[in-house]
C-alpha positions as CSV (number, residue, x, y, z in Angstrom):
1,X,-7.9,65.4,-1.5
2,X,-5.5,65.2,1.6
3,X,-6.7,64.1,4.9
4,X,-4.2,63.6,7.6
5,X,-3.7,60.1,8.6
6,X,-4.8,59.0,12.3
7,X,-1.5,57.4,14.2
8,X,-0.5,54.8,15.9
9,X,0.8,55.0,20.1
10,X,3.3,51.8,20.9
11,X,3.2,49.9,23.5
12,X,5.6,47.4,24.5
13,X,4.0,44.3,24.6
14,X,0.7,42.9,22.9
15,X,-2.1,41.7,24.4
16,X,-5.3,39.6,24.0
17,X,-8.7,41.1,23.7
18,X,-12.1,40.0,22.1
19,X,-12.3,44.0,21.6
20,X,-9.0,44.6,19.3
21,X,-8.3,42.7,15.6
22,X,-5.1,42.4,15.2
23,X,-2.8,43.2,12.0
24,X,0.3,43.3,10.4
25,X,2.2,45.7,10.7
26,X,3.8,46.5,7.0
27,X,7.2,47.8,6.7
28,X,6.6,50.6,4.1
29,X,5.6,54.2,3.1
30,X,2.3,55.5,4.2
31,X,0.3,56.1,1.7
32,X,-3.5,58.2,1.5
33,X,-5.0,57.2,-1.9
34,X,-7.4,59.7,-3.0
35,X,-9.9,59.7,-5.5
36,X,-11.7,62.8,-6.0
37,X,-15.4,63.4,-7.9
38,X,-13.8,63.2,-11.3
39,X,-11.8,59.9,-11.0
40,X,-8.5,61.9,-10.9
41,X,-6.4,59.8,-8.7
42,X,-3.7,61.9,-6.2
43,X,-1.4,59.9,-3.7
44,X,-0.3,61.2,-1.0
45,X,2.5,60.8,2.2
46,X,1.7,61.3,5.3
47,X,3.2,64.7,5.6
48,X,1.0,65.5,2.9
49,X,3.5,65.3,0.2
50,X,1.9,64.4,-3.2
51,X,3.8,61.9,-4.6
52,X,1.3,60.9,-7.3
53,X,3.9,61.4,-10.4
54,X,6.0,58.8,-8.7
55,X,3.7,55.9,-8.8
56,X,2.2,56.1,-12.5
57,X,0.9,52.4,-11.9
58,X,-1.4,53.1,-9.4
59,X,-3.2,55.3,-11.2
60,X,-6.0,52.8,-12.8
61,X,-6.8,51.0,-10.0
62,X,-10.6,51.1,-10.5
63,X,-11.2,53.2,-7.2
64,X,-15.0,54.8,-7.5
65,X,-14.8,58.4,-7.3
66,X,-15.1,60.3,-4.1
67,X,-13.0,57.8,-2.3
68,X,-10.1,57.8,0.4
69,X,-8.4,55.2,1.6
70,X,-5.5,55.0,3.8
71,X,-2.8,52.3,3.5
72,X,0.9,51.2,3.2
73,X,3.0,51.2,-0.1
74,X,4.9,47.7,0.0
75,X,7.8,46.2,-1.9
76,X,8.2,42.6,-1.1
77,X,11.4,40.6,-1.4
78,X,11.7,37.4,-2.7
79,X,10.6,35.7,0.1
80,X,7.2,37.1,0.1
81,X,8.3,40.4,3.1
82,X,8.2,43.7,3.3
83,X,11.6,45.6,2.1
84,X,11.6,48.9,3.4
85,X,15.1,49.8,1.8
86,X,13.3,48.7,-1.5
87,X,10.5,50.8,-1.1
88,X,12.7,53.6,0.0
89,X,14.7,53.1,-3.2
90,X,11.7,52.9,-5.3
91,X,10.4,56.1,-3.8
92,X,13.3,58.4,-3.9
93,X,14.7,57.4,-7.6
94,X,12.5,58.1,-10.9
95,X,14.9,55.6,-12.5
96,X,14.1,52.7,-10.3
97,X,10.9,50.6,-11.4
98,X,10.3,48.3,-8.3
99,X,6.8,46.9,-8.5
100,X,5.1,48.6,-5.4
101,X,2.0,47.6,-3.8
102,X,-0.5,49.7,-2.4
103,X,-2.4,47.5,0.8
104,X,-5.3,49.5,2.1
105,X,-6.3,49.1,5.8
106,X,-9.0,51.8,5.9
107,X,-10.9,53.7,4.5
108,X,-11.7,57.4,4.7
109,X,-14.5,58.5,2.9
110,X,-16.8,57.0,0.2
111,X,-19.0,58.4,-2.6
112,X,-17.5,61.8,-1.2
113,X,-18.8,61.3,2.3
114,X,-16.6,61.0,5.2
115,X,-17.3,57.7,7.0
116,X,-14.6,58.1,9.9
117,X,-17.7,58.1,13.1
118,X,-18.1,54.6,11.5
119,X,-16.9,51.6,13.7
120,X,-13.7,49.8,12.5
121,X,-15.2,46.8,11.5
122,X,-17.7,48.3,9.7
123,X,-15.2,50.5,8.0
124,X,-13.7,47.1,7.0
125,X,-16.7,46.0,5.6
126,X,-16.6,48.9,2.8
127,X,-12.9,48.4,1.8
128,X,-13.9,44.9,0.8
129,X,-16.6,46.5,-0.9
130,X,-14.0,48.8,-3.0
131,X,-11.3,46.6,-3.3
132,X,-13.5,43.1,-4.1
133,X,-9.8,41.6,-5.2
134,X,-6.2,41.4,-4.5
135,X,-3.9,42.0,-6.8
136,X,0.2,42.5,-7.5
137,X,-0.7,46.6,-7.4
138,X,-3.4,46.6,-4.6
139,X,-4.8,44.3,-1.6
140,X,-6.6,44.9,1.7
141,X,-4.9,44.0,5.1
142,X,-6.0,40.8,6.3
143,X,-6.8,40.7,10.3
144,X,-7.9,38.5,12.8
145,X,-9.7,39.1,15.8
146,X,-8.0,39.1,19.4
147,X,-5.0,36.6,19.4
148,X,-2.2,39.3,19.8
149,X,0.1,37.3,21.7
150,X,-0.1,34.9,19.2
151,X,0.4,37.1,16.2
152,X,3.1,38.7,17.3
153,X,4.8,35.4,18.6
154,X,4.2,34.2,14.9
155,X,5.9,37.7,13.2
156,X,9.2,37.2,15.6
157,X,9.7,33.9,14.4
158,X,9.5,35.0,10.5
159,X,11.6,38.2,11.5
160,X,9.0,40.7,10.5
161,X,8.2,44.1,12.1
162,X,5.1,44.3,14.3
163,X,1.7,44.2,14.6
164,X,-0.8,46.7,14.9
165,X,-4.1,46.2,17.6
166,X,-7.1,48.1,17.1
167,X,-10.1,48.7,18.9
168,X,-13.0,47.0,16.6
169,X,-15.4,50.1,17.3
170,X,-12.3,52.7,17.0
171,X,-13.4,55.9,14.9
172,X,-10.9,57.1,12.4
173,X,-9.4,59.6,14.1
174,X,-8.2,62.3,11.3
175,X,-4.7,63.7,12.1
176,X,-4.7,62.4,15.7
177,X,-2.3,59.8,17.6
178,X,-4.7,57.6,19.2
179,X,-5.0,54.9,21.6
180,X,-7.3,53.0,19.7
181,X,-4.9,52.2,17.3
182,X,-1.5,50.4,19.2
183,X,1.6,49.3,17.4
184,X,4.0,46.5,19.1
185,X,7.7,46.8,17.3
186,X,9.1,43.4,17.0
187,X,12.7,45.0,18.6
188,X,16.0,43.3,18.2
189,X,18.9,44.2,21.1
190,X,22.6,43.8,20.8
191,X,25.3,45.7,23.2
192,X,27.5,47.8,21.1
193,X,29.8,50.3,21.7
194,X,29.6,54.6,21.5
195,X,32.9,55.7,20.0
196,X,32.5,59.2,18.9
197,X,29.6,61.8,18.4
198,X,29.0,64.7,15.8
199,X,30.2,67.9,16.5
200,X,27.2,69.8,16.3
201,X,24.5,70.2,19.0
202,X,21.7,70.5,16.5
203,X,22.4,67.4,14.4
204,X,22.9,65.3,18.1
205,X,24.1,61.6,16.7
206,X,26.1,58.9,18.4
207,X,28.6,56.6,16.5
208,X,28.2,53.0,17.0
209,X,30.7,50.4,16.5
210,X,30.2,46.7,16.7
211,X,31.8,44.3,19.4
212,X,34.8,43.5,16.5
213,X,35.3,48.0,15.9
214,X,32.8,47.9,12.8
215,X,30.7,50.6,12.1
216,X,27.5,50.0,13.4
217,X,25.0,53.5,12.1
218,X,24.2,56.7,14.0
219,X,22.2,56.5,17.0
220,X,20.1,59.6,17.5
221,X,17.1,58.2,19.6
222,X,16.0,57.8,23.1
223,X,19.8,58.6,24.7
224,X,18.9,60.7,27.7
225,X,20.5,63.9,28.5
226,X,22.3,62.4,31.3
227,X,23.7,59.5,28.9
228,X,24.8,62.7,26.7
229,X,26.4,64.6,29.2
230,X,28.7,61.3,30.5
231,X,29.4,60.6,26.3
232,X,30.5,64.8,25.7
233,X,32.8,64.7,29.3
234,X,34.6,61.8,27.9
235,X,38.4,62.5,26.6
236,X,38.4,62.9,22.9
237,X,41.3,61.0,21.0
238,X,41.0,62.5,17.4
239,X,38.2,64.4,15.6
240,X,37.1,65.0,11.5
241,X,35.7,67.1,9.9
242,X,31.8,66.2,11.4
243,X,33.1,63.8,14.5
244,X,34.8,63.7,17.8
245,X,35.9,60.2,18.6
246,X,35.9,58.5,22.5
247,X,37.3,55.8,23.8
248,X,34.5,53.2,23.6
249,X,31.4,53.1,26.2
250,X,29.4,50.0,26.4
251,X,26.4,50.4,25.5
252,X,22.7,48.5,24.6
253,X,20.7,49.5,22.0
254,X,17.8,48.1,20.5
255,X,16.7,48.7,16.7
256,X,14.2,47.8,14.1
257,X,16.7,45.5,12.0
258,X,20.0,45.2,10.0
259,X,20.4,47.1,6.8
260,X,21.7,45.4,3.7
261,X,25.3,47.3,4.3
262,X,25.2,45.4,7.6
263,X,24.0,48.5,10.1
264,X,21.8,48.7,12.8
265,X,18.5,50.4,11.3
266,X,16.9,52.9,14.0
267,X,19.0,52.6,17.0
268,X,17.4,53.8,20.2
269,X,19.2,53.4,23.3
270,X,18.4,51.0,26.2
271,X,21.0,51.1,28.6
272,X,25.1,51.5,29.5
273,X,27.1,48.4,30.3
C-alpha cells in the first residue's frame, strides 16, 4: 500500500532546541516500504512509482505484515557516504547491481494500523522494535537530540549533505510539507559565469561555464525573472541547435556538490557580480 510521504521545508541555518532530534540527512532515493497483510512486500517512490521489480533484495527483509515504513534507499562509496549518482545509476539500469540500502527513519503504520497521531519519538521506539538490527540491506537512522549546530558543523567538515530537525512530538503528516520536519542543505558557492541559455521558454536553463570557460551544468533554479530578462536582452554571438550563446555574466551560484564529470549538481542562483 502507498501512502504519500510527509516533506520536509528548509531553512537556512540549524538551530539548537531540547524540542528537535536531529538527523542525517541521506543523499538518496526516497523510499515507502510497504508490507501488506500477506507479507507481499511493494516499494515505492515518492511520487508513488512502484519500483518493487527493481530492488529484488529487499524483498526478504523480515518486515511483519501490515507494516509501512518510510526511508531513504542509500549507496555508499568507499569511504563509508552516500553516492547519489550511484543510487541513481542503480535505480535507472536493470543491468547495474549496486548493493543498495534501505535506512528507515519512520514508520507509518504497524500490524495494519496507522500510527502517524503518534509522537516522533514514540514512532522511533516501534522502528527499533521492527528493525531490532542493522544490516548491509536495512538499518534505522540514528539521531541525537538537540545539538544542531553542532551536527551540521560536523557534516560540513566530512562534505556531506545536510541534516534534518524534527520536532520530537511531530505527527506524521501524510502527504503534507510540514514545519515540523526542517532540512538544512550543507550549500557550497562558487562565482561562475552565464554564457548562453536554451532556446525554448518551457525548458528555461542557463549554461554555466567555469572561471577557466569549462562547462559548468545547466542552471534552472531560483534565477528571478528580472535576472532572465537582463540574460535574454543580452547580444547573442552564435546559437545551436537547443542554445543561444552571450558574452559571459558573472554570476554566483550555489549547489549541492560536484558531479563525478566535474559539474556543478543543482545550481540555484545567488546573485550577479
Amino acid at each position: 500500500m502507498f501512502i504519500s510521504p510527509m516533506l520536509l521545508h528548509k531553512t537556512d541555518q540549524p538551530f539548537d532546541s531540547v524540542d528537535y532530534i536531529t538527523e542525517l540527512k541521506l543523499d538518496g532515493i526516497r523510499l515507502i516500504y510497504s508490507v501488506d497483510d500477506a507479507g507481499k512486500v511493494r516499494l515505492y517512490s515518492r511520487h508513488k512509482n512502484e519500483i518493487t521489480s527493481k530492488f529484488p533484495e529487499l524483498h526478504n527483509l523480515y518486515i511483519p505484515p501490515g507494516t509501512v515504513l518510510d526511508g531513504e534507499l542509500i549507496v555508499s562509496d568507499e569511504r563509508g557516504k552516500p553516492d547519489f549518482e550511484a543510487v541513481m545509476s542503480r535505480f535507472m539500469s536493470s543491468k547495474d547491481k549496486t548493493p543498495v540500502t534501505f535506512v528507515a527513519f519512520d514508520v507509518i503504520q504497524r500490524k495494519g494500523e496507522k500510527i502517524t497521531n503518534m509522537p516522533l519519538l514514540e514512532r522511533k521506539e516501534v522502528l527499533a522494535d521492527i528493525v531490532t538490527e542493522d544490516t548491509s540491506l536495512i538499518a534505522k537512522t540514528q539521531f541525537i537530540e538537540g545539538n544542531g549546530e553542532a551536527y551540521f558543523d560536523a557534516i560540513k567538515e566530512q562534505a556531506l549533505e545536510g541534516i534534518v530537525l524534527k520536532h520530537k512530538n511531530s505527527r506524521y503528516e501524510v502527504g503534507k510539507r510540514s514545519n515540523s520536519w526542517l532540512k538544512v542543505i550543507n550549500y557550497q558557492y562558487l562565482d561562475v559565469y552565464v554564457v548562453g541559455y536554451r532556446k525554448k521558454p518551457k525548458d528555461f536553463g542557463l549554461l554555466l561555464a567555469f572561471e577557466d570557460g569549462r562547462y559548468a551544468g545547466v542552471m534552472e533554479l531560483g534565477v528571478p525573472v528580472l535576472v532572465r530578462t537582463q540574460v535574454y536582452a543580452k547580444p547573442v554571438i552564435r546559437e545551436e541547435k537547443d542554445f543561444k550563446f552571450i558574452e559571459p555574466m558573472g554570476c554566483r551560484v550555489k549547489y549541492r556538490n560536484l558531479t563525478k564529470e566535474g559539474l556543478l549538481r543543482l545550481p540555484s542562483f545567488v546573485e550577479l557580480i
